[in-house]
VMD Tcl script that draws the C-alpha trace (Angstrom):
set ca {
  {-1.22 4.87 -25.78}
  {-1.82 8.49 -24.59}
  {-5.01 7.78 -23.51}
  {-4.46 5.35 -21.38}
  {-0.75 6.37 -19.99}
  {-2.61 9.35 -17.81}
  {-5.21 6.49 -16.67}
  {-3.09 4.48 -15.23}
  {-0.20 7.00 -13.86}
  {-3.04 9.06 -12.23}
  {-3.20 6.95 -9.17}
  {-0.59 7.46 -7.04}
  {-2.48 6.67 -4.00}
  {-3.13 3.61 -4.75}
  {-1.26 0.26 -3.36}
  {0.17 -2.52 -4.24}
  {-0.03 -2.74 -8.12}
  {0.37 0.85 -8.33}
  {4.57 0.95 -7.94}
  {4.36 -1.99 -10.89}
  {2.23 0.14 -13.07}
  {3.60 3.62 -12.55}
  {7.12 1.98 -13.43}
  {6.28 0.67 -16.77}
  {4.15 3.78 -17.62}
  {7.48 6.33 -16.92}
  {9.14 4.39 -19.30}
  {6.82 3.98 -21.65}
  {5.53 7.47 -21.84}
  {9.29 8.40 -23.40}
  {9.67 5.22 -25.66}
  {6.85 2.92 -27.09}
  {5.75 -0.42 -25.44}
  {8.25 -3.05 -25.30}
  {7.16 -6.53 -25.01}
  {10.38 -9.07 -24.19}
  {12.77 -10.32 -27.33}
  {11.21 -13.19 -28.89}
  {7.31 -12.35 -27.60}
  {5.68 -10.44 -30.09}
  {2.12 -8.03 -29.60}
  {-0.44 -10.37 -30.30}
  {-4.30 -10.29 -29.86}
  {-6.10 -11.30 -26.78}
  {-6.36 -14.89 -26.55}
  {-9.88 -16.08 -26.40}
  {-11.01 -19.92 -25.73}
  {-14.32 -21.61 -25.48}
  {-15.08 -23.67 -22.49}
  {-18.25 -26.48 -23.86}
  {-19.86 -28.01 -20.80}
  {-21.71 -30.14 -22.42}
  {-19.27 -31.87 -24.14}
  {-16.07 -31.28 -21.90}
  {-14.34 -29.54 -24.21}
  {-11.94 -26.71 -24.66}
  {-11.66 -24.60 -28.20}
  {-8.25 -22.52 -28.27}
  {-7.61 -19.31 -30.55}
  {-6.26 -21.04 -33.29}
  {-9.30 -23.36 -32.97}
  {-7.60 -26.25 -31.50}
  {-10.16 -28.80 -28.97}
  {-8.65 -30.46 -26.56}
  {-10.62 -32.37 -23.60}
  {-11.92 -31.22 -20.34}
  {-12.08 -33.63 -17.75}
  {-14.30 -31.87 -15.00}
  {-16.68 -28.89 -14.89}
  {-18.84 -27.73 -11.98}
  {-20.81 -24.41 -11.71}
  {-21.73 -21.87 -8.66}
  {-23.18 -18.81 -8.58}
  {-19.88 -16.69 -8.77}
  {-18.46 -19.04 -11.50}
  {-17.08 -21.83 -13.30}
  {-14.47 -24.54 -12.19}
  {-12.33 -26.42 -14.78}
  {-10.57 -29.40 -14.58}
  {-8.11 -30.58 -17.17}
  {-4.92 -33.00 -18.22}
  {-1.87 -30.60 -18.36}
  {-0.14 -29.50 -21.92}
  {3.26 -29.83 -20.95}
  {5.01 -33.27 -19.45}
  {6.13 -31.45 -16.50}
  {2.66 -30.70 -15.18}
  {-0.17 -33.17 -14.27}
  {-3.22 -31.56 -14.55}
  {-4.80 -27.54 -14.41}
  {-7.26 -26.20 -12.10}
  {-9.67 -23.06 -12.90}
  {-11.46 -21.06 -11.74}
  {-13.65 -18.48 -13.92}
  {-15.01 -15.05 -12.15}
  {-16.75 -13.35 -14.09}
  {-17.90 -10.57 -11.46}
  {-14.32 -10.22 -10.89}
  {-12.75 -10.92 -14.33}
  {-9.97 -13.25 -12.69}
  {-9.17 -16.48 -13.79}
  {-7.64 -18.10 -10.64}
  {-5.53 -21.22 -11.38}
  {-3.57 -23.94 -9.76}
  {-1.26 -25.89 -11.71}
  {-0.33 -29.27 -10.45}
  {3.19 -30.47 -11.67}
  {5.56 -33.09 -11.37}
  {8.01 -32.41 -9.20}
  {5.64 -29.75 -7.34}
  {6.88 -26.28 -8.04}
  {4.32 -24.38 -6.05}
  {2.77 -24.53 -2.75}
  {-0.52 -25.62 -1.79}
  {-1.65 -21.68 -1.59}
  {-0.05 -20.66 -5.17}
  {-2.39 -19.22 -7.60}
  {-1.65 -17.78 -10.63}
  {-4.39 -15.13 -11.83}
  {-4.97 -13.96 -15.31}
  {-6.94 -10.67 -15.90}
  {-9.66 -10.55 -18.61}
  {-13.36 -10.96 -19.57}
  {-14.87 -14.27 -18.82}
  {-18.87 -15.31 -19.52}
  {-21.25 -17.94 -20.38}
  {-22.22 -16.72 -24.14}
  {-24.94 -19.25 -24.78}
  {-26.42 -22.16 -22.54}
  {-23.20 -24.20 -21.35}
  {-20.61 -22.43 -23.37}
  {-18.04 -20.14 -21.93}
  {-15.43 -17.63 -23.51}
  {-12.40 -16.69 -21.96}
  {-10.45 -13.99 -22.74}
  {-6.81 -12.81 -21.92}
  {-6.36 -9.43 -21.23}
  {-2.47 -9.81 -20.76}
  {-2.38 -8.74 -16.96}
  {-1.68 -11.53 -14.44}
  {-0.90 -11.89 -10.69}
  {0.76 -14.48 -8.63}
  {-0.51 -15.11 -5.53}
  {1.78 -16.40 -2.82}
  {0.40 -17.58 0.81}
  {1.80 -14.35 3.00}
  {4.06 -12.80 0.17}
  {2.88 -9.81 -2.12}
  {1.48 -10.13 -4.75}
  {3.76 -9.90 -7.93}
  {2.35 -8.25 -11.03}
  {2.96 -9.36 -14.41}
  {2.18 -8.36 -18.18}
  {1.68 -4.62 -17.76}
  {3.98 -3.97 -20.89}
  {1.91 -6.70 -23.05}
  {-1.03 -4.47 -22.13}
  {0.37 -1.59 -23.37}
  {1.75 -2.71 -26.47}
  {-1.74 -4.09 -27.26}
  {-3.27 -1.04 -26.57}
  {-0.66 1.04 -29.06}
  {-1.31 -1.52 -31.84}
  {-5.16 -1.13 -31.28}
  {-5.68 -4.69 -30.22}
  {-7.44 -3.14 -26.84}
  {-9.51 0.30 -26.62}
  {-8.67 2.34 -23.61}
  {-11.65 1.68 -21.83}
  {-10.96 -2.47 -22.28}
  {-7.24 -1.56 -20.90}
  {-8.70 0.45 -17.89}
  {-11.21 -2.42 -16.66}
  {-7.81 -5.06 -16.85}
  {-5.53 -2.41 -14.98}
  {-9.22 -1.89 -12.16}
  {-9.44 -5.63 -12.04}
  {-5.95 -6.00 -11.31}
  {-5.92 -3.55 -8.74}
  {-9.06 -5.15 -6.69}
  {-6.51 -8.23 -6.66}
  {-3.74 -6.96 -5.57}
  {-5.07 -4.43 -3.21}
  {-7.92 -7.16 -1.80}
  {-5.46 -9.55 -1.30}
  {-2.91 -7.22 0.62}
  {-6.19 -6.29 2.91}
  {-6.22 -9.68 3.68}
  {-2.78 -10.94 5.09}
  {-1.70 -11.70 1.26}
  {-4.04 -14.62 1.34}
  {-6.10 -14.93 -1.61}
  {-9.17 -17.26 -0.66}
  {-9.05 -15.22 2.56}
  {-10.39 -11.91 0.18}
  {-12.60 -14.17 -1.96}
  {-14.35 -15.46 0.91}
  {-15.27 -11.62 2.01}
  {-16.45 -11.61 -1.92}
  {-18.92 -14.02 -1.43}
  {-16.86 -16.30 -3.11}
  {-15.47 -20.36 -1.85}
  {-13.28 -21.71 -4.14}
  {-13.04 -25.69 -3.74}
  {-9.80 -27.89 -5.11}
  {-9.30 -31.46 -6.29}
}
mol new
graphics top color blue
foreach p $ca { graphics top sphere $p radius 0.5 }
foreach p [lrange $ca 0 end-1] q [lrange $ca 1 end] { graphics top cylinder $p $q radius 0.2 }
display resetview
């Protein structure tokens, strides 16, 4: 963890995710990573996105159905049947250029507002004609229509990087990546599609 505490604590002009960061990092740079009671270090998740048979291939190898896939130049949209009753189905968005997974979850009785994203941080591609991989880099943001962004996972990160699941330079693109969202977004009234769309980048929704 040395090597990346400095990293991240050396940007103290930054906004936005900066305050999240540099709080974790003070702490941590006395005591090791925690990660909460009950949530162990674990390696970053990686899943397999097959477009041409709509399916979806978890870490432990498990394939579960995709119901819709469509493609654009800045990425890859995914439509699928929830995994837990209380949610009806999952909507995705891969960026690779950004390395953002933006997602809306649809649930049953609706938790979130039409302009709540959630946004996972971590290395997304097409690895062979029609097959994706996804992979977690513990850092996520929630997006709220005119709120801050909130921050989330920065001690996951950490404690990855101390067990050597993640090399420092792996650590510092999440912790960049995270930044351009949070920062983007605040540029932009807090409204997420309103910084994608400078980005080149339309999202569309079911």
């Amino acid at each position: 963890m040395s090597v990346l505490v400095p990293l991240l604590v050396a940007a103290p002009t930054m906004s936005g995710i900066a305050g999240y960061m540099a709080r974790d990092l003070r702490r941590g740079s006395a005591e090791p990573p925690r990660t909460p009671p009950g949530n162990p270090v674990r390696r970053p998740v990686v899943e397999y996105f097959d477009l041409a048979d709509l399916t979806c291939t978890d870490s432990r190898g498990y394939i579960t159905s995709v119901d819709r896939c469509h493609r654009e130049s800045w990425g890859l949209y995914i439509s699928r049947a929830a995994d837990r009753p209380e949610r009806r189905h999952t909507e995705t968005w891969l960026l690779p250029d950004l390395g953002v997974r933006a997602t809306r979850e649809h649930t049953r009785p609706a938790r979130f507002g039409k302009h709540d994203y959630r946004l996972d941080i971590g290395e997304f591609s097409e690895v062979t004609p029609k097959r994706w991989r996804a992979t977690d880099l513990y850092l996520d943001v929630v997006v709220r229509q005119g709120r801050p962004a909130e921050l989330h996972g920065a001690e996951q990160l950490l404690a990855a990087h101390a067990a050597g699941f993640l090399d420092a330079a792996r650590a510092r693109r999440a912790f960049d990546r995270a930044t351009k969202v949070v920062d983007g977004c605040a540029s932009h009234e807090h409204d997420l599609e309103q910084w994608l769309a400078s980005e080149g980048i339309v999202l569309t929704w079911m």
